[in-house]
Structure formats: C-alpha cells, structure tokens
VEXBA-937471 format. One record per atom (N, C-alpha, C): x, y, z; residue in one letter; residue number from 1. Coordinates in nm, 2 decimals, decimal comma. Each point is the difference from the previous one (the first is absolute). Last residue first. Layout:
<setors>
SETOR      xx      yy      zz  residuo  num
SETOR       X       Y       Z        A  NUM
...
</setors>
This chain:
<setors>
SETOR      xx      yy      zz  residuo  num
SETOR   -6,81   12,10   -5,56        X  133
SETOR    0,13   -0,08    0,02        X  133
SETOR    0,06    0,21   -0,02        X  133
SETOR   -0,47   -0,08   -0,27        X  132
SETOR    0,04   -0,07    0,07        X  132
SETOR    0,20    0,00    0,04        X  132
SETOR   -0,29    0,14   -0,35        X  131
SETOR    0,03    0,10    0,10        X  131
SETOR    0,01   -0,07    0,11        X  131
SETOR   -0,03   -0,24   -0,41        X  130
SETOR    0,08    0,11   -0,03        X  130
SETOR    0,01    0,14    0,13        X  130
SETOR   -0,14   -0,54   -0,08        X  129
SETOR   -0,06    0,09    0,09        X  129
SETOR    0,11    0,12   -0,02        X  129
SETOR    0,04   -0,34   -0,32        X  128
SETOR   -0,15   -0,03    0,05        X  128
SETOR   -0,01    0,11    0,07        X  128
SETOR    0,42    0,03   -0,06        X  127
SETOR   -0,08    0,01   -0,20        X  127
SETOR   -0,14   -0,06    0,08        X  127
SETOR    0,32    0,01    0,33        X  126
SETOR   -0,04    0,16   -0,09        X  126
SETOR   -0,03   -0,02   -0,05        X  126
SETOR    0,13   -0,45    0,13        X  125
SETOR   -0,12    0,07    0,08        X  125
SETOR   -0,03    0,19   -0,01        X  125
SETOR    0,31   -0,26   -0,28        X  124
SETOR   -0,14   -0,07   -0,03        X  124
SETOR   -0,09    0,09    0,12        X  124
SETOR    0,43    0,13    0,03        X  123
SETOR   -0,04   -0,01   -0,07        X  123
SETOR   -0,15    0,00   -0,05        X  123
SETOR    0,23   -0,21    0,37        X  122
SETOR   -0,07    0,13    0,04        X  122
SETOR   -0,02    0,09   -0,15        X  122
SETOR    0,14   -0,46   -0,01        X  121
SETOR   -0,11    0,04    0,07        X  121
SETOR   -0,07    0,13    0,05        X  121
SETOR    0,44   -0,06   -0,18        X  120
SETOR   -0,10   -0,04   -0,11        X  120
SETOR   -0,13   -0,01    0,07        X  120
SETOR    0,36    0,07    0,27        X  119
SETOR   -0,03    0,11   -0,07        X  119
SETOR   -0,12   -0,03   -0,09        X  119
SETOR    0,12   -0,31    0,26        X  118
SETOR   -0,05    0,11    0,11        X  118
SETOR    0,00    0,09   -0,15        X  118
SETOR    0,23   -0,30   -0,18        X  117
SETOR   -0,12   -0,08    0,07        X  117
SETOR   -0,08    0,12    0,08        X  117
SETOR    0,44    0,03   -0,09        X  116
SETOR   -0,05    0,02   -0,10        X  116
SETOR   -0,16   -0,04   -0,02        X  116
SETOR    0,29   -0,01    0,44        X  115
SETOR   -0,10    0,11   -0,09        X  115
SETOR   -0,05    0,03   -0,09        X  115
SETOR    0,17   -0,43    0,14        X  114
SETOR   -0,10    0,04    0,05        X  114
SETOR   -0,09    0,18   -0,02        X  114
SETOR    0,41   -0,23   -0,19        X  113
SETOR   -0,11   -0,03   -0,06        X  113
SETOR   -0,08    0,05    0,12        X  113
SETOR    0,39    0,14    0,14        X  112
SETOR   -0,05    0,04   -0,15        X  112
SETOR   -0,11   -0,03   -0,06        X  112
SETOR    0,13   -0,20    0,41        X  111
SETOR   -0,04    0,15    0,04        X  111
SETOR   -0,04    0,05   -0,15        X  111
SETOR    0,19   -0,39    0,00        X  110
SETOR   -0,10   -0,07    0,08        X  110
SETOR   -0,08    0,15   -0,05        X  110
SETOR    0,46    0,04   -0,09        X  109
SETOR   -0,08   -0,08   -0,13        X  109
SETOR   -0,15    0,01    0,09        X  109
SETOR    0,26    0,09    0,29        X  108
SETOR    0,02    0,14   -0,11        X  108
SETOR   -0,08   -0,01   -0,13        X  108
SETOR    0,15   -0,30    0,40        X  107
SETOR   -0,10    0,09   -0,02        X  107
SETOR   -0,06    0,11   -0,04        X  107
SETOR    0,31   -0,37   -0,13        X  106
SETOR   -0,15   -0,09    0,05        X  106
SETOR   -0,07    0,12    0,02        X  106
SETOR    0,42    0,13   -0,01        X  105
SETOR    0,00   -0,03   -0,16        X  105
SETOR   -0,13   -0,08   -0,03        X  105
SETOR    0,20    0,12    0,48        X  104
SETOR    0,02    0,15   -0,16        X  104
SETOR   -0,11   -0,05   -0,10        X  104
SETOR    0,12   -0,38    0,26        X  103
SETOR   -0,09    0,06    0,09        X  103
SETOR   -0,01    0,13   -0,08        X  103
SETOR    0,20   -0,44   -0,22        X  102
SETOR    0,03    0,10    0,06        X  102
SETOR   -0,14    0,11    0,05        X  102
SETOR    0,19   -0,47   -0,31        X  101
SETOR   -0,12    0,08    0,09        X  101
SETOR    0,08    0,07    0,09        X  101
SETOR    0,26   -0,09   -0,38        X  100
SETOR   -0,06   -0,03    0,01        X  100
SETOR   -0,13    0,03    0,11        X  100
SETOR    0,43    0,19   -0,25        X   99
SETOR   -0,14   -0,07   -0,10        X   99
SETOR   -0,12   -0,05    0,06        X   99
SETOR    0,31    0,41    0,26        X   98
SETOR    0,00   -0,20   -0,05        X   98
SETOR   -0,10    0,05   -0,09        X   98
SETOR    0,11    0,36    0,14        X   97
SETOR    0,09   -0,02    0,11        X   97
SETOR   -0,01   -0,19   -0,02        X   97
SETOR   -0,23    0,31   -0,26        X   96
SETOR    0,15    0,06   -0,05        X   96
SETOR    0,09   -0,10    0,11        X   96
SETOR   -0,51    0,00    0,01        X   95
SETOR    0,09   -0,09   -0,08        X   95
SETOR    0,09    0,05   -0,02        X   95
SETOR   -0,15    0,24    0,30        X   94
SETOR   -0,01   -0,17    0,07        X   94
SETOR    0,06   -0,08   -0,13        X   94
SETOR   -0,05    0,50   -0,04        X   93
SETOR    0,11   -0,10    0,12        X   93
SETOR   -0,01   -0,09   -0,01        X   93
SETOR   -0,33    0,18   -0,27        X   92
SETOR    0,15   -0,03   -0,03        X   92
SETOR    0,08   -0,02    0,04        X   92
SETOR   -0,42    0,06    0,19        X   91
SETOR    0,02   -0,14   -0,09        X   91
SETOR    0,14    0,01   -0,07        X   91
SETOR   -0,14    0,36    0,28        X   90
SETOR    0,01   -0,14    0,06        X   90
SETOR    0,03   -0,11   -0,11        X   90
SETOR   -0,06    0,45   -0,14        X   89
SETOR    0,12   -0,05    0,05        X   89
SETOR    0,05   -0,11    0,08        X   89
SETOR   -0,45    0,08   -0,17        X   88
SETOR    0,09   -0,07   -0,14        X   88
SETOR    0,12    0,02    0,07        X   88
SETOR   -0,32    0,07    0,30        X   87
SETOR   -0,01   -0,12   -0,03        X   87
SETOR    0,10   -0,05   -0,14        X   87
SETOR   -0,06    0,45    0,16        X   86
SETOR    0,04   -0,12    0,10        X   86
SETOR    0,03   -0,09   -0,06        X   86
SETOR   -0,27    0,29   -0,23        X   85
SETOR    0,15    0,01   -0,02        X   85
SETOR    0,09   -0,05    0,08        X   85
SETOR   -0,45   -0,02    0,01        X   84
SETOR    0,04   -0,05   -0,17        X   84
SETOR    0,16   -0,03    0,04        X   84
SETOR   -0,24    0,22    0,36        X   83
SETOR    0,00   -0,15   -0,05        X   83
SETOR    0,04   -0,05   -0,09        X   83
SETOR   -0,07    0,45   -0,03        X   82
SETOR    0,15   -0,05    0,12        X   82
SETOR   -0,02   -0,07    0,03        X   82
SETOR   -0,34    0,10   -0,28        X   81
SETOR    0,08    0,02   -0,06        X   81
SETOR    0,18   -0,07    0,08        X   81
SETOR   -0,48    0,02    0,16        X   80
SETOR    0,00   -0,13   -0,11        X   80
SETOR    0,17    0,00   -0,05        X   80
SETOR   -0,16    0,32    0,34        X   79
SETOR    0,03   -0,12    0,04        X   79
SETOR    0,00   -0,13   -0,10        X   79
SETOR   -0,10    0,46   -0,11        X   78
SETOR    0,17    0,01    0,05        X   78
SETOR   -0,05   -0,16    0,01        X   78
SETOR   -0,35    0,11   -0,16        X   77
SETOR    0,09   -0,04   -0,08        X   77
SETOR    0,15    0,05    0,05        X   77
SETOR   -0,39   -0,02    0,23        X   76
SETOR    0,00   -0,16   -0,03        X   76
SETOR    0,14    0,04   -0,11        X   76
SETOR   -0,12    0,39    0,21        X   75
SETOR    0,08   -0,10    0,11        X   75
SETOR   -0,04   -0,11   -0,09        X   75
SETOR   -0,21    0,34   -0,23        X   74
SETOR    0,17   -0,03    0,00        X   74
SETOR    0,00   -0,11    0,08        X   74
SETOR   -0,45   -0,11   -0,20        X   73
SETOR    0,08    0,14    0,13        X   73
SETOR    0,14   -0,03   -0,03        X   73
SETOR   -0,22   -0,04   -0,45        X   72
SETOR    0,00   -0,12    0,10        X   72
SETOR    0,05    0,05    0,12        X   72
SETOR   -0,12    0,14   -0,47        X   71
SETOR    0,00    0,08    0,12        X   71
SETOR   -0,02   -0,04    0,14        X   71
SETOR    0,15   -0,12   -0,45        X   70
SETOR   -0,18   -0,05    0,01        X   70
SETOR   -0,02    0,05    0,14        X   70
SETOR    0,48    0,02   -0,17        X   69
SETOR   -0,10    0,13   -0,09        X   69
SETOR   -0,18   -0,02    0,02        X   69
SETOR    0,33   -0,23    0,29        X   68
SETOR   -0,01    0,11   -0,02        X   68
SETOR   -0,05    0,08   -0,07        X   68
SETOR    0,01   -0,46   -0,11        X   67
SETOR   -0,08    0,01    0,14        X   67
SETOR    0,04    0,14    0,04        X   67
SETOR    0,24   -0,10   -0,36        X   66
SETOR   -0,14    0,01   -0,06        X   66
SETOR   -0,11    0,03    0,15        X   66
SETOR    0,49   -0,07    0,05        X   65
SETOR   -0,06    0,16   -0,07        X   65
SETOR   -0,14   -0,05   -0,04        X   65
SETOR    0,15   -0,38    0,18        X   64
SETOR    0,01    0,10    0,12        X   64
SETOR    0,00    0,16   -0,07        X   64
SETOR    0,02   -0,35   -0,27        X   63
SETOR   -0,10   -0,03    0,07        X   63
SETOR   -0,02    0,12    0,07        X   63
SETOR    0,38   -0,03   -0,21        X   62
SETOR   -0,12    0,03   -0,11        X   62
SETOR   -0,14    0,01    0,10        X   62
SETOR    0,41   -0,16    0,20        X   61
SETOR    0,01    0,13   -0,02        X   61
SETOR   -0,09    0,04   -0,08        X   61
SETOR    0,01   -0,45    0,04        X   60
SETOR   -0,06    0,06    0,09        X   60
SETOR   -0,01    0,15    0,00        X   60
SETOR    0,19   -0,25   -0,33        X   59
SETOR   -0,14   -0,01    0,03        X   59
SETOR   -0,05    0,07    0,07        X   59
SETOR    0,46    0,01   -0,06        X   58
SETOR   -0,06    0,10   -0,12        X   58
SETOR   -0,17   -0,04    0,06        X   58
SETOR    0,35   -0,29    0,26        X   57
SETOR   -0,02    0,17    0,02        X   57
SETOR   -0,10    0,09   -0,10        X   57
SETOR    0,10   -0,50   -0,02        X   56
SETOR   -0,09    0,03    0,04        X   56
SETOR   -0,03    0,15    0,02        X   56
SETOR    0,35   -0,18   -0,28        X   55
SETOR   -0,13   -0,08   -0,05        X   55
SETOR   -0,12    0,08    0,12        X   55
SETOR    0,46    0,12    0,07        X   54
SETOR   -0,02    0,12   -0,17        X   54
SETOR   -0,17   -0,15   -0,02        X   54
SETOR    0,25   -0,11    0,37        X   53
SETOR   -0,03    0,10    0,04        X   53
SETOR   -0,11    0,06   -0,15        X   53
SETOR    0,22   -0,43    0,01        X   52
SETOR   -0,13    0,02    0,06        X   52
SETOR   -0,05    0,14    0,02        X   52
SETOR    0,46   -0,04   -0,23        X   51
SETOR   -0,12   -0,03   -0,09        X   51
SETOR   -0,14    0,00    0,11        X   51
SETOR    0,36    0,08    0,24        X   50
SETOR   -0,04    0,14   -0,09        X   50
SETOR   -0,09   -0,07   -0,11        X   50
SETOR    0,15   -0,29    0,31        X   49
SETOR   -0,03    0,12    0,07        X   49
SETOR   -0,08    0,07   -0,11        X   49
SETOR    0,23   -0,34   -0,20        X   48
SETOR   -0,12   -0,04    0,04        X   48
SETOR   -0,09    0,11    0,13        X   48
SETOR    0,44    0,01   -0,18        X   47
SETOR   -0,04    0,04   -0,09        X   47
SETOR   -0,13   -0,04   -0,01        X   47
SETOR    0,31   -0,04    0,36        X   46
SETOR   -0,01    0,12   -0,02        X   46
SETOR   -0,12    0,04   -0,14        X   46
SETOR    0,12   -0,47    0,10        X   45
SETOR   -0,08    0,09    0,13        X   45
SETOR   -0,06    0,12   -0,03        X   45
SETOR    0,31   -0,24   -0,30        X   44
SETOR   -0,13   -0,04    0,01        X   44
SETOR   -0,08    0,06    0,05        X   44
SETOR    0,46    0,06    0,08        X   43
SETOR   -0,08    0,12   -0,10        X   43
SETOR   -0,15   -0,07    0,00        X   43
SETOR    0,27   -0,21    0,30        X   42
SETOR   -0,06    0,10    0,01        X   42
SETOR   -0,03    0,12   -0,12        X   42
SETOR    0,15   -0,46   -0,10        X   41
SETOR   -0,14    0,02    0,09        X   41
SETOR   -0,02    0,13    0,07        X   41
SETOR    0,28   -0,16   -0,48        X   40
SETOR   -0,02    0,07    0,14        X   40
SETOR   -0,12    0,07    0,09        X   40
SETOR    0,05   -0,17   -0,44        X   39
SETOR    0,05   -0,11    0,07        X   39
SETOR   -0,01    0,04    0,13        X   39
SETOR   -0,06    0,24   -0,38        X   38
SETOR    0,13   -0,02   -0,02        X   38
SETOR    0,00   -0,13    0,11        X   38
SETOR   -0,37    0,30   -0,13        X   37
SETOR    0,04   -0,03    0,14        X   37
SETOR    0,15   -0,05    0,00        X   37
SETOR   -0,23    0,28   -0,41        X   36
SETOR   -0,05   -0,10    0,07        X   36
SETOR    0,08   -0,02    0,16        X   36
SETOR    0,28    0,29   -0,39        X   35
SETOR   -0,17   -0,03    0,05        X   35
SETOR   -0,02   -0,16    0,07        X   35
SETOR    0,41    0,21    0,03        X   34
SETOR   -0,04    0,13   -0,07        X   34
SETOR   -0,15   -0,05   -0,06        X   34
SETOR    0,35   -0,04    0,42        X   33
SETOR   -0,06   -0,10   -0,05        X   33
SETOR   -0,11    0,14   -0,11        X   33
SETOR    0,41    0,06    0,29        X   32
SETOR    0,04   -0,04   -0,12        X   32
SETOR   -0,09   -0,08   -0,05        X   32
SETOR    0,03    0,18    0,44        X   31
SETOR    0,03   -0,16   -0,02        X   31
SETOR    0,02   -0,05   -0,13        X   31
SETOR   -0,05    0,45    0,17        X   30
SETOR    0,08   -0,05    0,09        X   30
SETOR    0,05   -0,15   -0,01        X   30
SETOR   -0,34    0,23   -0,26        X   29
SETOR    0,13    0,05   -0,05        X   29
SETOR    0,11   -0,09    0,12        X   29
SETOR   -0,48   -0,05    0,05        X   28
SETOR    0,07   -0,07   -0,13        X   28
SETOR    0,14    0,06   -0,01        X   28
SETOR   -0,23    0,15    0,42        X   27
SETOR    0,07   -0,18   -0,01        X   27
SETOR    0,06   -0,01   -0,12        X   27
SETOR   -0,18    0,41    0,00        X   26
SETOR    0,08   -0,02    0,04        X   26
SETOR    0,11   -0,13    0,01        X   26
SETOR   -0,45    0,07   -0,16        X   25
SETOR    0,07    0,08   -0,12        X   25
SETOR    0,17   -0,04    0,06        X   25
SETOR   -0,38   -0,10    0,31        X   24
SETOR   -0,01   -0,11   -0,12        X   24
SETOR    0,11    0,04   -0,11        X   24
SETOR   -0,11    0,34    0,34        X   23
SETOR    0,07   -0,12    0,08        X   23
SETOR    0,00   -0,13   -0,12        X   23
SETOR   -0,21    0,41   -0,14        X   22
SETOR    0,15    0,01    0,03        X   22
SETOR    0,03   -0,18    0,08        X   22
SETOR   -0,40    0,07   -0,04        X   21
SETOR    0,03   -0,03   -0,14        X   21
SETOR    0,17    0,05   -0,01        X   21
SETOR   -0,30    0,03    0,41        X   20
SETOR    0,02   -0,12   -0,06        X   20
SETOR    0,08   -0,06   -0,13        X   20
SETOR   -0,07    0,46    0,18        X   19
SETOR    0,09   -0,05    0,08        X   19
SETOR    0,03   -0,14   -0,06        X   19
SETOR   -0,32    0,22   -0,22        X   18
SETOR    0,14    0,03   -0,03        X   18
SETOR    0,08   -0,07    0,10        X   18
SETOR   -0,43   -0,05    0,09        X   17
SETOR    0,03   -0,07   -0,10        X   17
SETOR    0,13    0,05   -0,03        X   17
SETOR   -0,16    0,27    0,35        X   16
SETOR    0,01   -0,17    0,01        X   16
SETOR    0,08   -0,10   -0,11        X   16
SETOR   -0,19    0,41   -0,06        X   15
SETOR    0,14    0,05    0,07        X   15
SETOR    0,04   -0,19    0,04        X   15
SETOR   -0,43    0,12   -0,17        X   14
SETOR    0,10   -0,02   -0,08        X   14
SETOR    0,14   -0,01    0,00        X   14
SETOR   -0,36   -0,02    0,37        X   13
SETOR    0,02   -0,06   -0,05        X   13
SETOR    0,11   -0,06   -0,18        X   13
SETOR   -0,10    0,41    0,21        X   12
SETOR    0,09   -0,06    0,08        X   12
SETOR   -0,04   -0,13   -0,06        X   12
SETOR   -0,23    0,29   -0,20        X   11
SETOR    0,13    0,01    0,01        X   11
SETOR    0,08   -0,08    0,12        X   11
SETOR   -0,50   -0,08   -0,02        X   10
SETOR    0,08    0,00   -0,11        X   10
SETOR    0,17    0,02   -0,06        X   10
SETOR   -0,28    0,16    0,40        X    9
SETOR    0,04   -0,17   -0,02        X    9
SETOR    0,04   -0,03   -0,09        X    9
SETOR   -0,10    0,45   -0,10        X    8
SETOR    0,14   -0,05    0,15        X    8
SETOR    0,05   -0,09   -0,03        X    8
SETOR   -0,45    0,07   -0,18        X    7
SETOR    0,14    0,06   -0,12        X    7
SETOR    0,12   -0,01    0,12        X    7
SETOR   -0,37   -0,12    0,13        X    6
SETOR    0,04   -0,11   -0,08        X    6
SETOR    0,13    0,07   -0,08        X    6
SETOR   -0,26    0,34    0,26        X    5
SETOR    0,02   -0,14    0,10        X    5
SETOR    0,10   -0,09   -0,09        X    5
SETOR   -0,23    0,31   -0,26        X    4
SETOR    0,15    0,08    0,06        X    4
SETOR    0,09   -0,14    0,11        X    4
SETOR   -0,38    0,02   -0,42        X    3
SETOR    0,03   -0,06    0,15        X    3
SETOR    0,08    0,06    0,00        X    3
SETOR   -0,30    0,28   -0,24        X    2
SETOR    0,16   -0,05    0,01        X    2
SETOR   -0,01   -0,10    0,12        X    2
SETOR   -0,45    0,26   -0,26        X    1
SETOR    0,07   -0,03    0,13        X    1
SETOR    0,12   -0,08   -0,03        X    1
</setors>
C-alpha cells in the first residue's frame, strides 16, 4: 500500500519549505549576508521560519505516513495532514511578521505540538488496538 494521502501532504508541504528557503537565500543576497545573521533581524526571522519548519515538518510527516500505512481511516489522515499544514503557514506568518508574540506564531506552534501529540497517541493506540479508529 502507498500513502498516496501523505504523499500530497507531503508535497506541498515541500513546496512550502522551498518557498521558505528561497525567502532566506534571497534576503542574504539582498543584504550581502553570506552566513549566519550578519546582525539582521529580519534574516534572524527568516532563518528561524525555515530552521523551525525543517525541525518539526520531517516528524510529523513520518508520523502521518506511518499512521497511513497502519491503516488509520483516511479522514483522520486528510485532517491530521491540512492541520499540519495550517498551522506551519500560520506559524510562519506570525514569526516573519515579529520575533515576538504573535497570534500566527502562538497558533501554529500551539496546533503543531498538539498534533504531534494526537498523532503519537494515535500511533500507540494502532499498535495496542490495530483494528481499531
């Protein structure tokens, strides 16, 4: 069996990350900063988008094929997946738009760990009750 489901969320969420990873490639040329932050708070930002993104994305996305290959009903895995993906274009607004609290950036992180959490539980709960959900 192919997630096929994950294989999407999956792409689009890679489509994401390029976006991310241009917008960080961009600023440097624009600002002449050839590593690290150079000082500049918005590359900080920009480089902290795409580093949170490339720490939590690969988890879940693992998660979320493994819960499709354990034959978890689709609908849990559209709705785990286009949560996933909300919640990271949420979070990148919010911190692209400050460092600091921001409503994007509270519920994107909040939303994130929470599924990572929903997932892993639903995980553990296929490996006890495999026909179950």
């Amino acid at each position: 069996m192919m997630p096929r489901i994950t294989l999407l969320i999956a792409s689009l969420h890679v489509l994401l990350f390029v976006v991310l990873s241009f917008r960080v490639v961009l600023h440097r040329r624009a600002r002449g900063i050839g590593v690290g932050t150079g000082g500049d708070e918005a590359m900080t930002r920009k480089m902290r988008v795409h580093g949170n993104f490339s720490e939590y994305v690969p988890l879940a996305l693992l998660m979320l094929a493994l819960l499709e290959l354990s034959q978890l009903a689709p609908a849990w895995i559209w709705t785990l997946g286009i949560v996933l993906l909300v919640a990271r274009v949420l979070h990148a607004i919010g911190l692209n738009g400050s460092a600091g609290y921001s409503t994007g950036r509270f519920v994107g992180a909040a939303t994130t760990f929470a599924l990572l959490t929903v997932m892993a539980l639903l995980g553990i709960w296929r490996f006890v009750l495999p026909m179950a959900l």
